[in-house]
C-alpha positions as CSV (number, residue, x, y, z in Angstrom):
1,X,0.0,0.0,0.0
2,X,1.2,3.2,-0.7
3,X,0.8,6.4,0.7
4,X,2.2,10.1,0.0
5,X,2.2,13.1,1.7
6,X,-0.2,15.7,1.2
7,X,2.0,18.3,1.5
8,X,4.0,19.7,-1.1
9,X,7.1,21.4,-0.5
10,X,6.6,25.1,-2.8
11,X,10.4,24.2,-4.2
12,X,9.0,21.1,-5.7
13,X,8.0,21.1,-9.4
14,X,6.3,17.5,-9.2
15,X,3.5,15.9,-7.0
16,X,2.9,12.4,-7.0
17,X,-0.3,10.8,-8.6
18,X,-1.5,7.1,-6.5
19,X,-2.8,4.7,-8.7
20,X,-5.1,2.1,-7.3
21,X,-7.3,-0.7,-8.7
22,X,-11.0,-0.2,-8.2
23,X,-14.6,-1.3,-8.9
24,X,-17.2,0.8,-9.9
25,X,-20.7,0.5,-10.9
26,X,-23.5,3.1,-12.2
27,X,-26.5,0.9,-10.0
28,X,-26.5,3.1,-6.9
29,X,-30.2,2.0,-6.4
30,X,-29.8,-1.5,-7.3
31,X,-30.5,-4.2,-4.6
32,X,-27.8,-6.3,-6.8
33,X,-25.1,-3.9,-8.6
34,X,-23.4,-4.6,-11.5
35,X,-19.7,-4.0,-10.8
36,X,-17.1,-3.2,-13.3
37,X,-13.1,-3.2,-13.5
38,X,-11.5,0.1,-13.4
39,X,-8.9,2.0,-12.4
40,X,-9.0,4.9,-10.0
41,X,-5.9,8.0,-10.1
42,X,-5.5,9.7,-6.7
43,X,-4.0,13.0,-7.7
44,X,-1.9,14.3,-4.5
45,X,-1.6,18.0,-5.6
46,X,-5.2,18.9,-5.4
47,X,-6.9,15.9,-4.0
48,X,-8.8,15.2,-6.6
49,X,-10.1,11.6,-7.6
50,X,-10.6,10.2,-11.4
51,X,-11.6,6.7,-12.5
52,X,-10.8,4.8,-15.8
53,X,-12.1,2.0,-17.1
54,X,-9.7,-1.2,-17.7
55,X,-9.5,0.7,-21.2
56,X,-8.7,3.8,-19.9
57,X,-11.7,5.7,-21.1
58,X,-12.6,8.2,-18.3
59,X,-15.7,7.5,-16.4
60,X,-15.9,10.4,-13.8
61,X,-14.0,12.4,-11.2
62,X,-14.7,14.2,-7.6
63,X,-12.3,15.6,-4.8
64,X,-11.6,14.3,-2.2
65,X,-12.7,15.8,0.9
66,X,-11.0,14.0,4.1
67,X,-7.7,15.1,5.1
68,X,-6.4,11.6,5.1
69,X,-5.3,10.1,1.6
70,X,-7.8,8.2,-0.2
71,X,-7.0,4.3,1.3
72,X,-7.4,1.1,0.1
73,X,-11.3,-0.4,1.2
74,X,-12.4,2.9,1.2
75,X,-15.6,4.1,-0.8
76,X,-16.6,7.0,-2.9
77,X,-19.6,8.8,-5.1
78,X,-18.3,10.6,-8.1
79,X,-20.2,13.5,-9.2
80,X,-21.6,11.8,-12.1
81,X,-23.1,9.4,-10.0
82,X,-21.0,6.7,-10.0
83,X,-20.4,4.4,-6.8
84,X,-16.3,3.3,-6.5
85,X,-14.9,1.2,-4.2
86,X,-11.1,0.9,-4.0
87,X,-8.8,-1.8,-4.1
88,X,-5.0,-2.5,-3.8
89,X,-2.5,0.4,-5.1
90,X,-1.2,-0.8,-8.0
91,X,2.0,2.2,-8.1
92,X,2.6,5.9,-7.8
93,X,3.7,8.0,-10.5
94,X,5.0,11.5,-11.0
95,X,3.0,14.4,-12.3
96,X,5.2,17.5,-13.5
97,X,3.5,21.0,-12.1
98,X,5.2,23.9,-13.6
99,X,2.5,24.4,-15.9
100,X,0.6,25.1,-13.0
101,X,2.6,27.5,-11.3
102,X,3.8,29.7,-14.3
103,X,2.5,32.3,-15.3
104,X,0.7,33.0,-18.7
105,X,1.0,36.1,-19.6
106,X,1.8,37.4,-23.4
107,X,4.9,37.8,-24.6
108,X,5.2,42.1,-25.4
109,X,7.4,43.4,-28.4
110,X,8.3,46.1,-26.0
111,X,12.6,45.7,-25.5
112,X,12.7,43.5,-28.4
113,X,13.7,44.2,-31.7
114,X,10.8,43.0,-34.0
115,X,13.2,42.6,-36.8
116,X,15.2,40.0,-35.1
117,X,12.0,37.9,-34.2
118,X,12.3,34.2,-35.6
119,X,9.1,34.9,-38.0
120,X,10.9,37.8,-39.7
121,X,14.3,36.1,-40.0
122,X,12.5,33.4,-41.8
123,X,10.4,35.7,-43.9
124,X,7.0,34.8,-42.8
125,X,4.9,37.7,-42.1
126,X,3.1,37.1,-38.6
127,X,-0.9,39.0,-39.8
128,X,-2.1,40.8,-37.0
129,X,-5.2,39.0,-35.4
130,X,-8.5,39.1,-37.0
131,X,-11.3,41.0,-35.2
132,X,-14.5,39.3,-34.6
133,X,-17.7,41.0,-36.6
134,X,-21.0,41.0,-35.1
135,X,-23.4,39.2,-36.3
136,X,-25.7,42.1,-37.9
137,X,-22.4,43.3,-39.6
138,X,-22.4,39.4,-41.2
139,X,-26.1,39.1,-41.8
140,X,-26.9,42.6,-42.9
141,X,-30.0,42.6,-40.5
142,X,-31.5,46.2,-39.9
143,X,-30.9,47.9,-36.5
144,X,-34.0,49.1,-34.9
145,X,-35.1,50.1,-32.1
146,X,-34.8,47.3,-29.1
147,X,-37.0,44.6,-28.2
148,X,-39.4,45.7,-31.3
149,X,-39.8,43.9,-34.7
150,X,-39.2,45.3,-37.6
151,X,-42.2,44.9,-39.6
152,X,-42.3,44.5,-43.9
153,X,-43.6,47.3,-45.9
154,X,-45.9,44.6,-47.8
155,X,-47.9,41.8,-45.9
156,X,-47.3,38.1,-47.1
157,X,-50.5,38.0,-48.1
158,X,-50.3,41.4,-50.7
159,X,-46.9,39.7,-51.4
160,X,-49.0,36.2,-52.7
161,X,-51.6,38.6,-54.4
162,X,-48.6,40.5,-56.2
163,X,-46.8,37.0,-57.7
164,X,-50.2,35.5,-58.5
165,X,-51.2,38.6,-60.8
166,X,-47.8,38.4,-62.3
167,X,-48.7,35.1,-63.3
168,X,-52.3,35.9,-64.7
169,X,-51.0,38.7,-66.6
170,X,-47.7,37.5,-68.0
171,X,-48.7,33.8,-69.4
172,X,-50.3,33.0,-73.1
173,X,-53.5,31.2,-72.4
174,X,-53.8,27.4,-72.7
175,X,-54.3,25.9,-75.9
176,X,-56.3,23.0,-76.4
177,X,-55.3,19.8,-77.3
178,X,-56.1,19.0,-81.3
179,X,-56.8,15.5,-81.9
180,X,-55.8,13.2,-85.0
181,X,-58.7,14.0,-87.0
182,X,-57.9,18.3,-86.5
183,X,-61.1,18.5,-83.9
184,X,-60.4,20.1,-80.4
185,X,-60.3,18.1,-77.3
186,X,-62.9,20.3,-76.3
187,X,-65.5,19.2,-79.1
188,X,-64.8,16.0,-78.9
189,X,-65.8,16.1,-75.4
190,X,-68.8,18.1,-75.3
191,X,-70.4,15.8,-78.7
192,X,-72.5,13.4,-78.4
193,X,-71.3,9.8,-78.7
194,X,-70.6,9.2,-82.6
């Protein structure tokens, strides 16, 4: 069984990550649970609890919230609802912090020579970064007055009246159908039977 420290001295870069075996299932209101293989990551630094399955696929996390280190026997409820208990510590690895503890901030041309910068030297011209556009400057929407609609000049409905008269007005008329003998469709109807 192993067990580290909680404590982290603040010249260490590292903080050790406790890898246990573990069961888990999703049945928390099951008489009989369904329990599956996993694998559970104590993370030292920050307490905080994750469990794989035997293919390593993430099946949920929580923190810890005990002051002891997480123990073999023990059990836990991840926040995603899942029910863990642990088993034997399978080995301890190292996790490497200093992302953590640097700080991000962005690098300033100010001091620096801009020609000597590796994009220039190289000839690649670095574009300044793209604004974003709003969405009305994209879509070309009108700009009204707020929390009011913006109502067409013409109704649907004189819209459908305007296409429909189009029509009417700007199509030849049908013509009938002549049949074989040079007789309309129309007469050939209307006549008696021959």
């Amino acid at each position: 069984m192993a067990t580290a420290s909680l404590s982290i001295p603040p010249t260490q870069n590292t903080a050790p990550v406790i890898e246990f075996r573990c069961l888990y299932t999703h049945d928390l209101r099951r008489k009989s649970k369904r329990w599956q293989d996993g694998v559970l990551r104590f993370h030292t630094f920050n307490k905080r609890v994750m469990v794989y399955d035997v293919a390593r696929n993430f099946v949920g996390d929580t923190h810890w919230k005990e002051d002891a280190s997480v123990q073999e026997g023990d059990e836990l409820e991840l926040n995603e609802g899942v029910l863990v208990e642990i088993a034997e510590a399978v080995g301890v690895t190292q996790t490497d912090l200093t992302g953590l503890f640097e700080r991000k901030t962005r690098p300033s041309l100010g001091g620096r020579n801009p020609a000597s910068s590796p994009a220039s030297s190289v000839g690649i011209r670095s574009s300044p970064q793209l604004r974003h556009k709003s969405l009305n400057t994209l879509l070309g929407t009108p700009i009204g007055p707020p929390n009011k609609a913006i109502l067409p000049s013409i109704s649907p409905y004189e819209e459908r009246l305007d296409k429909e008269n189009k029509w009417e007005n700007g199509r030849a008329a049908k013509r009938q159908k002549a049949l074989s003998n040079g007789a309309s469709a129309a007469e050939h109807l209307s006549s008696p039977v021959r």
